[in-house]
N, C-alpha and C positions, 0 to 999 in steps of 0.2 A: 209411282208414289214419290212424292216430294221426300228428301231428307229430315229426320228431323232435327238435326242438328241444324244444317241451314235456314230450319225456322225458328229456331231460339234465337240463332246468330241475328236475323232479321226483326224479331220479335224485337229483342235487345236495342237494336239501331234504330228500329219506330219510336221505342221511348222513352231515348236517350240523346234528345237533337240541339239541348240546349236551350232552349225555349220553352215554358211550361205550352205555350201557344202551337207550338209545331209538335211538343210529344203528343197533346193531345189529337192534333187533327190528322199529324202522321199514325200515332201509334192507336187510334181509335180505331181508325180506317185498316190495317191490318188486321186488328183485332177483331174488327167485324165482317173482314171479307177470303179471310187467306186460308181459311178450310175449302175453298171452292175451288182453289187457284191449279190451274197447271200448270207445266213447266214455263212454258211464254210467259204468263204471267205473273210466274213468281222472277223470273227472268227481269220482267218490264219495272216494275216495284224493286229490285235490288239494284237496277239503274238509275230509277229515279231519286232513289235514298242519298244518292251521291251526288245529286244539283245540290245545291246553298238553299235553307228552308226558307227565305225571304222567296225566291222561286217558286216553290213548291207553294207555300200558303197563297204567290200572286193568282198561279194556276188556278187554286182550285175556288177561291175568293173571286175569280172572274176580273182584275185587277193588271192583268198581264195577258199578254196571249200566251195561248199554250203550243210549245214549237210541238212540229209536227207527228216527231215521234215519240209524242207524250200522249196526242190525241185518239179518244177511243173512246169505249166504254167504260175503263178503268177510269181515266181520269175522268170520265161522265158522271159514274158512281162516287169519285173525292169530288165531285162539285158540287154535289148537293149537300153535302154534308149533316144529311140526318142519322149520319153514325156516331156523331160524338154526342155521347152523353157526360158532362162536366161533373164529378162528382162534389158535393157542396159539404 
């Protein structure tokens, strides 16, 4: 079992990036996948929080390539992006 603290901490850091644009694509994408997550995967996600979000958004926006230990199904799942729902 994941910590829970380390998921507040991470929670925190999804949507808090400085960008309404990157809390939501970061902190959506958390929010809709990190009950699932094991340790790698929470592992891969507290690495990637720490690239610069203009990276992260090019990732997953198709816009950049994605280096290789970004590649996977996680970032497969931020590619499509039908986890953010924008609230209006």
């Amino acid at each position: 079992m994941i910590e829970p603290d380390r998921l507040r901490r991470l929670k925190f850091r999804a949507w808090h990036r400085g960008t309404r644009e990157a809390d939501y694509m970061i902190g959506c994408y958390f929010d809709r996948f990190h009950a699932g997550w094991d340790e790698a995967q929470v592992t891969w996600f507290e690495t990637l929080i720490e690239e610069e979000d203009v990276d992260i958004m090019g990732w997953a926006l198709g816009t950049l390539s994605v280096p290789e230990e970004y590649q996977g199904t996680m970032m497969d799942a931020m590619r499509k992006l039908d986890y953010v729902d924008i609230p209006r």
